[in-house]
C-alpha positions in Angstrom: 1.2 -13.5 -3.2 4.6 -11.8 -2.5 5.6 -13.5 -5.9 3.1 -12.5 -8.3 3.2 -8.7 -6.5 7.3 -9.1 -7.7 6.1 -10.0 -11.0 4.0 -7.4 -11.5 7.0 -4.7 -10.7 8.5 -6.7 -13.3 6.2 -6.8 -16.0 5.1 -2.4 -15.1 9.3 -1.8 -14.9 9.3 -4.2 -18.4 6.6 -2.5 -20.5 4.9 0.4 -18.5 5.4 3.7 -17.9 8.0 5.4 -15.8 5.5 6.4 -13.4 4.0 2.5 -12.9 7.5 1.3 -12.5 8.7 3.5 -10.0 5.2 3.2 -8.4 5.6 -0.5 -8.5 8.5 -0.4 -6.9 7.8 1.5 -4.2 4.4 0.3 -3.2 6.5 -3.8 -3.2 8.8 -2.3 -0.8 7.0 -0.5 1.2 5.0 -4.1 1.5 8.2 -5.7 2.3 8.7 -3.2 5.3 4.8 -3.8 6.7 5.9 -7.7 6.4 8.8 -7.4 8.3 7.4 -4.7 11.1 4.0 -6.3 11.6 5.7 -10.3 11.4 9.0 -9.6 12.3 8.8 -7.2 14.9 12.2 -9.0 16.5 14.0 -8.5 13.8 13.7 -4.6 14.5 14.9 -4.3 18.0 18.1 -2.5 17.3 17.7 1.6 16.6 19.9 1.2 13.6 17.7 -1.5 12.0 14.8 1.1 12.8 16.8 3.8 11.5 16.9 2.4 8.0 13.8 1.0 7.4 12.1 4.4 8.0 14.7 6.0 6.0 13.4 3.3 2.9 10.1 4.3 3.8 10.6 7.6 3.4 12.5 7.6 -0.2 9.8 5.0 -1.0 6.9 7.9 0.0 8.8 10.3 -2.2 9.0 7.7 -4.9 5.2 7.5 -5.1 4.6 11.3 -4.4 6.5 11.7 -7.7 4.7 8.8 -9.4 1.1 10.3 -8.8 2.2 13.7 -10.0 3.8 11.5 -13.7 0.5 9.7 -13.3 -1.3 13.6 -13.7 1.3 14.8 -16.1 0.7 11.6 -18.1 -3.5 12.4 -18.3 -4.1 9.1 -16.5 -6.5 10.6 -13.8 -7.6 6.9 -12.2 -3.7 5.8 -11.7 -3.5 9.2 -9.6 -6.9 8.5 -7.1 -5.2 5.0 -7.4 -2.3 6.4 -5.8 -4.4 8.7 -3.5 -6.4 6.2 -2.1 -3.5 3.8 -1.4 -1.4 6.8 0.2 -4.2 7.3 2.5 -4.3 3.6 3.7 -0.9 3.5 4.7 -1.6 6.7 6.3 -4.2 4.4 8.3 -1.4 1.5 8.6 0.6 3.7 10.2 -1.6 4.8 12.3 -2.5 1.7 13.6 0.9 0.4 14.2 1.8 3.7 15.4 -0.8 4.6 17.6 -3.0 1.2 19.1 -4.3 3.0 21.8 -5.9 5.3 19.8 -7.5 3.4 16.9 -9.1 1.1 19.7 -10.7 4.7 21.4 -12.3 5.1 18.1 -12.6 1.9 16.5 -16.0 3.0 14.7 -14.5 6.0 13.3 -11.0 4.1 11.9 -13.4 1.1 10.7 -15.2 3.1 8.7 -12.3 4.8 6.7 -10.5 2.0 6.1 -14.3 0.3 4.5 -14.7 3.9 2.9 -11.1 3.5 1.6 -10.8 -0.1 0.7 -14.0 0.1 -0.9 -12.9 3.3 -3.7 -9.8 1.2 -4.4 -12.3 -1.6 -5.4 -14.1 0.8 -7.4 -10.8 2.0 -9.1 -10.4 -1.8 -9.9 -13.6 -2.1 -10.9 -13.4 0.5 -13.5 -10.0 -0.7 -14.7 -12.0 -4.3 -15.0 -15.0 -2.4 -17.1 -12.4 -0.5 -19.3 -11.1 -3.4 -20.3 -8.1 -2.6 -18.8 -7.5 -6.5 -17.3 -3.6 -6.3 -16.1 -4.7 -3.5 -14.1 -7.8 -4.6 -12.9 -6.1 -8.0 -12.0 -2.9 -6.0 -10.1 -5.1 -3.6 -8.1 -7.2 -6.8 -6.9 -3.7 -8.5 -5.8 -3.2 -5.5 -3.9 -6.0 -5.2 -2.0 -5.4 -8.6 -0.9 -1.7 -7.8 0.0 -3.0 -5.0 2.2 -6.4 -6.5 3.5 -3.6 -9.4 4.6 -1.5 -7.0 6.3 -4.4 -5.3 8.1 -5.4 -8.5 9.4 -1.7 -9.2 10.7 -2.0 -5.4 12.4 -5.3 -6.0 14.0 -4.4 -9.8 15.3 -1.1 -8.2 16.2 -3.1 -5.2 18.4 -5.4 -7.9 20.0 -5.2 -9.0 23.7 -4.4 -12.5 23.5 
């Protein structure tokens, strides 16, 4: 999956817009650093290590800020809910690798906006798909499975054992 999200960024950085390259890249890193907090949580240990990835993080956030706002300067309205919607799920990531104790107190409530969120980027796909607009349609679908994968790993991750 890793692979064709890489060639994706390749193929937006190749022959899309600013805005989807730099979005592309952003959103593939920002992946990368999920992977390697929610699997690799070893690999983490030292404050340095931890120091850098949320540095990357944070030029990666700023890296997509300025993406949605080419996406609304560039008239393309869906790429920017796109963007909006995905924000807001990491927002949730965060949250729940953040702050366990506290998506378990109100399981109900965080179930039900990630469902509510997962479900308008499915839409957004589902437009693309209708529009006719395959590549994208096809790329938002891989990236719902990307993240559905990494909730997964967060939840197991959060479980007693």
């Amino acid at each position: 999956m890793f692979a064709l999200l890489v060639l994706n960024t390749a193929i937006y950085l190749a022959s899309g817009t600013i805005s989807e390259g730099l979005d592309s890249i952003a959103w593939l890193t920002l992946l990368a650093l999920f992977e390697l907090e929610t699997g690799f949580a070893r690999a983490l240990r030292g404050a340095r290590a931890v120091a850098v990835v949320h540095a990357i993080r944070l030029v990666c956030a700023a890296a997509i800020s300025i993406a949605a706002v080419g996406y609304l300067y560039d008239g393309e309205g869906l790429d920017a809910v796109n963007s909006g919607l995905w924000i807001a799920v990491v927002v949730l990531l965060e949250f729940e690798v953040r702050r366990p104790a506290a998506v378990a107190a109100h399981s109900a409530r965080h179930t039900a906006t990630a469902a509510a969120l997962y479900a308008g980027l499915l839409v957004v796909a589902l437009v693309w798909l209708w529009r006719g607009e395959w590549f994208d349609a096809y790329d938002a679908a891989l990236w719902l499975v990307a993240f559905a994968t990494i909730e997964m790993n967060v939840l197991r991750a959060g479980a007693p054992a």
